[in-house]
C-alpha positions, 0 to 999 in steps of 0.5 A: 654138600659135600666134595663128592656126595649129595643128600636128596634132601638137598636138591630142588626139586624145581631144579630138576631141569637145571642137572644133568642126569647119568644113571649108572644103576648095574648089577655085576651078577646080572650085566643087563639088569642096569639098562632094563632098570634104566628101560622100565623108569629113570630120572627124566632126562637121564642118560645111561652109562653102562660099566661094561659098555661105557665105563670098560673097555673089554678088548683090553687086556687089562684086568676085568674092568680095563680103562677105556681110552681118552678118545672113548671116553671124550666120545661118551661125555659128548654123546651124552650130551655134556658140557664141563660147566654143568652141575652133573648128578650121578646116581645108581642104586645106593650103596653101590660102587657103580656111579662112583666110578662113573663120577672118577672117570667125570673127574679124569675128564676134568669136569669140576662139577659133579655130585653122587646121589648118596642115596641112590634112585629109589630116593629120588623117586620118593622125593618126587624127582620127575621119572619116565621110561622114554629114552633121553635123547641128547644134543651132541657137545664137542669138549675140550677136555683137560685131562687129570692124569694124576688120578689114574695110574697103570700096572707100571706105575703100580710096580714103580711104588713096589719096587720103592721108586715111588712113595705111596701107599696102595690100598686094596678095596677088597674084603679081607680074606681076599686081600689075606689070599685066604678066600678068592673065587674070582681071580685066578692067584689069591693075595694082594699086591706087595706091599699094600695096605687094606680097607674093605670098601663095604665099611664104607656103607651107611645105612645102605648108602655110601658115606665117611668113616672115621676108621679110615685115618687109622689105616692112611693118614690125610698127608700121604699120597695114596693108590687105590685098587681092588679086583677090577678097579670097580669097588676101588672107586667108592673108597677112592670117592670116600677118601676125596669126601673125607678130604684126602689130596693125593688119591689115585686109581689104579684101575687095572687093579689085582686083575690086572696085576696078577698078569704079570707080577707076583703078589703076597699073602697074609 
């Protein structure tokens, strides 16, 4: 078992009891998708986090995916019913950047003991994990949550490693020709931030699930601090998730991300 990710094969089904669930499954091209999967059939006893509704905080201004809050996110892990000792499985479809980035917003909340489903629902299922289509009802918990503040940075922060006031390396999670400025349908500017370095998060698929790549350390060496972004923060947090596998120390999410960035600063080509 790794630093973020777990194989089905190595989870008890007899234990199935002793997890707490969060099916994150979502579709960026289909907003409901992710809920009405999670209606039709879940993990028993799982509970749903919604990207846009949970895991975003959409009156904000800041990039498509912005941040929620501290108070909106200890409201979301207590709803949910968690508390920071409990073994926590998140799982989505497989392959995808979705219960990664809800397993970074666990690791903001601090909670020591989380694991991504590497290989996403249907492999559950096959297993012979327990599945319903009853929404799980929940005992709220009250946490006294200790917050990771070095994994997070905002566009501030991000300027500051621009403009060489602090050192590290920002690494755009995005495909390359957006990163080059070549090709962009989604924001408005096409490029990347100054400065920054590339790494496609879609290299980091393995057959259809998320999983190391050796090919890493030929762009970001293990010993040096590094800021992750893409267009909304959202595909940042496979690479991000993938760099703690691979065991990198200083990772940071900037979750604003290019959207947010191009609001107010200027961006390279190329």
């Amino acid at each position: 078992m790794g630093n973020v990710f777990v194989s089905v094969k190595d989870l008890d089904l007899l234990k199935q009891h002793d997890y707490k669930w969060i099916d994150a499954r979502f579709n960026l091209q289909n907003p409901t998708e992710g809920i009405s999967l999670y209606n039709e059939n879940h993990i028993e006893n799982a509970v749903y986090w919604d990207l846009v509704k949970d895991l975003s905080d959409m009156q904000k201004n800041a990039g498509r995916h912005p941040m929620p809050d501290k108070e909106q996110l200890k409201s979301l892990f207590e709803q949910s019913g968690l508390q920071q000792d409990q073994f926590i499985l998140v799982y989505d479809q497989g392959g995808a950047p979705f219960a990664t980035r809800a397993w970074w917003m666990l690791q903001y909340g601090g909670f020591k003991n989380v694991k991504v489903v590497q290989e996403g629902y249907q492999a559950l299922k096959y297993a012979g994990f327990k599945t319903t289509n009853e929404k799980t009802v929940t005992e709220t918990t009250h946490l006294a949550i200790n917050w990771q503040d070095h994994l997070y940075t905002n566009r501030e922060g991000v300027k500051a490693i621009v403009d060489g006031k602090v050192k590290r390396t920002l690494l755009d999670a995005r495909a390359n020709v957006r990163y080059r400025g070549e090709q962009e349908t989604i924001d408005r500017v096409a490029g990347h931030i100054p400065g920054a370095l590339n790494y496609d998060w879609e290299q980091l698929k393995e057959k259809g699930y998320l999983a190391p790549n050796e090919t890493l350390l030929d762009i970001v060496s293990k010993n040096e601090p590094i800021t992750v972004y893409c267009g909304s923060g959202v595909t940042a947090s496979p690479l991000f998730a993938v760099l703690k596998e691979m065991d990198y120390e200083n990772v940071q999410l900037y979750t604003g991300s290019f959207s947010d960035w191009i609001t107010k600063y200027d961006v390279e080509k190329g």
